[in-house]
N, C-alpha and C positions, 0 to 999 in steps of 0.2 A: 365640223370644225373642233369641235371639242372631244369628240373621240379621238380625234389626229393627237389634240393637246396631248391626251390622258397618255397615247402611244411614244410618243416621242418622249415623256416621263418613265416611265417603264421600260424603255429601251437603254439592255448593255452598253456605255461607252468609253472606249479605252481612254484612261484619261494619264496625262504625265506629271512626275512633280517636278514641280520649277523652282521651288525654294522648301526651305523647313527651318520651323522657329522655337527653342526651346522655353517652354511659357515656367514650368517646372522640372521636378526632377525625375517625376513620372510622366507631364503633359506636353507632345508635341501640336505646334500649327504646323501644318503643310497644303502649302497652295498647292493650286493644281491650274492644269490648261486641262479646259472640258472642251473639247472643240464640238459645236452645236446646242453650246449649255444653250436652256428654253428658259432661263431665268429662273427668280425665286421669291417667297416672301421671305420675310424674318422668321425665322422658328423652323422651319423646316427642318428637312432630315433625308438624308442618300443613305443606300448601302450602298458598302463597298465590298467588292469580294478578290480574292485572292487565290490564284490556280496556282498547284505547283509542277512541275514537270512530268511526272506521272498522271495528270489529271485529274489529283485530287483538290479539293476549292474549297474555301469557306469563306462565309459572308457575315457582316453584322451591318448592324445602323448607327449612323452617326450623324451629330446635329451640324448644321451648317453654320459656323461662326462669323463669317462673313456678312456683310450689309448687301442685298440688291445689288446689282451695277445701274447706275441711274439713266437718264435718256440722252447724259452729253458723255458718256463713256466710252472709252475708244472699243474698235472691235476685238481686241486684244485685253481688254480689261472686262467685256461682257463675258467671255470667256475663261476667267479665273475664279475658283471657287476655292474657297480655306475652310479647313477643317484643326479639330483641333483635340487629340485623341488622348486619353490618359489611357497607359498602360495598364493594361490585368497581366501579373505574370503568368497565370496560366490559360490566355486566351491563344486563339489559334489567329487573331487578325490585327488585337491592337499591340503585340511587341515586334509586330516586322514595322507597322506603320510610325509606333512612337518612338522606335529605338535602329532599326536597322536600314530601312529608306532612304533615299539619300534624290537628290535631283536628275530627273534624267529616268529613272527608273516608272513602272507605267505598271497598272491595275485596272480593275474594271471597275466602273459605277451606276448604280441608276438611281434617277430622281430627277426632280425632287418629290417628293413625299409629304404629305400632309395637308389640310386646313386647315383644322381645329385650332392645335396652336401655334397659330399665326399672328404678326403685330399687322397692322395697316395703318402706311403712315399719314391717312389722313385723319385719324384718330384724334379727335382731340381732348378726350379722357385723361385727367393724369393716372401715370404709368409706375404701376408697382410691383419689383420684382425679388422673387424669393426663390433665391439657389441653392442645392446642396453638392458642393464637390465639386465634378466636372458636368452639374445642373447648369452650371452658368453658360457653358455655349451657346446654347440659342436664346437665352438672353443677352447676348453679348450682343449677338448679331442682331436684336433689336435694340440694344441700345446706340449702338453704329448706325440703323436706319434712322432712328428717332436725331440722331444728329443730324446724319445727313442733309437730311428733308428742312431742317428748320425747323420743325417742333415745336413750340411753346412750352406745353403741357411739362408741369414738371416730373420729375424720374426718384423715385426711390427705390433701392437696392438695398435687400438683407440678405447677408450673404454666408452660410456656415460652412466655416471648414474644419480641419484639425488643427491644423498650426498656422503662422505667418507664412510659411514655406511654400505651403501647398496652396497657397492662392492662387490661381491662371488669369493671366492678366493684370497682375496688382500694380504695376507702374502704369498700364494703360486708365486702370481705374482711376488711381489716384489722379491721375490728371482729367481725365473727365468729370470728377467730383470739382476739380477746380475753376475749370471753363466752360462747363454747361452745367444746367439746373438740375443737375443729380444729388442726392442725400445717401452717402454711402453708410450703413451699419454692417461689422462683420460681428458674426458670434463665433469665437472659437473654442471648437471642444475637449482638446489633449493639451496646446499650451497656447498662450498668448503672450502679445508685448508687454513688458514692463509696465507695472501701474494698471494693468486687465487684467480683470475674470476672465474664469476660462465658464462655458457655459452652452447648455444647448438652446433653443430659440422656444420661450414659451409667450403666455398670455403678457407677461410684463414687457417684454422687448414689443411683441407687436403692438402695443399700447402705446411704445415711445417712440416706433421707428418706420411705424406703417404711416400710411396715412386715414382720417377715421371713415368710417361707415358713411354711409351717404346718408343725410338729413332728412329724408323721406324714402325711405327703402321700398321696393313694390311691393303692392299687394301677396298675399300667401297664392294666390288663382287668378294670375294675372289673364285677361282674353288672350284667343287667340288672334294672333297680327296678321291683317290681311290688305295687303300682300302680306307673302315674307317676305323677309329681308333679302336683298341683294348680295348672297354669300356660295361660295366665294366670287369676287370679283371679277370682270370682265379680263379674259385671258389676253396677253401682250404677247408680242411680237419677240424674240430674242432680238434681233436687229435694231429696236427702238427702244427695248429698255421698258421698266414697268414705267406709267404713267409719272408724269412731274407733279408731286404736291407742295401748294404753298405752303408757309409757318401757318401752322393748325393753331389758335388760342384755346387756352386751359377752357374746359368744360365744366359747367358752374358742377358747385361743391352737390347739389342735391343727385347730383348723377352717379358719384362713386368714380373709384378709380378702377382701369382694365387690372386685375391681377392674372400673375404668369405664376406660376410655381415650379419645379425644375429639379427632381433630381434622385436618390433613393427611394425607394417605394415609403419606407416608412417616413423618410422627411417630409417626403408631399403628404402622404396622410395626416400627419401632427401639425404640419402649414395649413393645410386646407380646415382641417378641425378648429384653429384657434382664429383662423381667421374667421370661419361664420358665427364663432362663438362670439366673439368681437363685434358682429353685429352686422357682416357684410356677405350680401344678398349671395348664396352657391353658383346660380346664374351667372356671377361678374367673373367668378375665381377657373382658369383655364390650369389644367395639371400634366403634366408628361412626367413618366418617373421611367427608373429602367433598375434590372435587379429585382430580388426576390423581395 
């Protein structure tokens, strides 16, 4: 059963786009119909690849922005997967995807990809997230799960960009910072709004925008857990959707919060440093970067 899972992930699927969203002036969304998607968690990652007429193709990875499709989702909506691509102008896959695409038009994919960093939304750990750039898609898409599901736990988000401009998603965010428990901080590095610094993300921002270390951190040699943990989770059905989680309540404070980190190698490096400098266990802290 779970070689079949692995296969059916792995396996080429022509998939088509049905819509495209302009998030920025380099960043497209573009949904897609995956017809036989086998589902997803939050955080994951497809490649996509691209043939051209001749035969020649190139592929990269890209995170999955989108939330799960839940267990009351129609068959036609388990089937829709959004991505959401910033352009490199000299790549060979994301200036057809974020600039020249259009609905209708068809590519090949396979995934999904990964466990490591993955959210689970029965989580009830508060959730702390640090992007850089177009770091934020799969944090996105766990922030859409963490809604989805009902969640309790609350959500902090520190997010670096350049400008105001190059934010992806900023009208989405701003409103979720408004009607769920999110704490949105941007640090921006070339310019910012009126009345802000501009600035990169050190010891003093994760001091005011994180959340703190857990009150009893573990041991330096923790035992080993026996069992292990249950990871990853028991595999779902495409047709039913991942499992239905109730509102998860916040996880007392001596537990720590799950952190995601997301995005240039050296942002995650200087997130991931400041944060255990800070005093929060390397264990807690989950990193995907891309780039040299």
């Amino acid at each position: 059963m779970a070689r079949a899972a692995v296969s059916r992930r792995l396996t080429w699927r022509a998939v088509t786009i049905v819509d495209t969203r302009r998030e920025t002036a380099s960043a497209t969304t573009i949904v897609l119909d995956v017809p036989g998607w086998p589902g997803h968690l939050a955080g994951q990652h497809v490649v996509a690849r691209l043939t051209a007429a001749d035969g020649y193709s190139s592929q990269r990875d890209y995170s999955i922005a989108s939330a799960p499709a839940g267990a009351a989702a129609s068959a036609a909506d388990r089937d829709r997967v959004e991505l959401t691509v910033q352009r490199a102008d000299d790549g060979e896959v994301s200036p057809w995807l974020a600039g020249i695409a259009r609905p209708g038009d068809q590519f090949d994919l396979r995934g999904p990809i990964g466990q490591w960093f993955v959210w689970h939304p029965g989580d009830a750990r508060p959730l702390l997230l640090l992007a850089g750039g177009s770091g934020i898609v799969p944090l996105m898409a766990m922030l859409r799960a963490h809604d989805q599901v009902k969640n309790e736990a609350p959500v902090r988000l520190i997010y670096s960009a350049r400008t105001p401009a190059d934010v992806i998603y900023a009208a989405e965010l701003s409103e979720r910072s408004r009607v769920i428990p999110l704490q949105l901080t941007y640090a921006f590095t070339r310019a910012a709004p009126d009345g802000a610094k501009t600035g990169r993300i050190d010891a003093a921002l994760i001091a005011k925008a994180a959340f703190p270390p857990p009150a009893f951190p573990p041991p330096a040699f923790p035992p080993p857990a026996f069992p292990p943990p249950a990871f990853p989770p028991p595999a779902f059905s495409s047709a039913a959707g991942p499992p239905a989680a109730g509102p998860a309540a916040a996880g007392p404070p001596e537990t720590g919060p799950a952190i995601f980190v997301c995005g240039p190698a050296g942002f995650v490096e200087t997130a991931a440093s400041l944060l255990i400098e800070a005093g929060h266990p390397a264990g807690s802290i989950r990193t995907e970067r891309f780039g040299s």
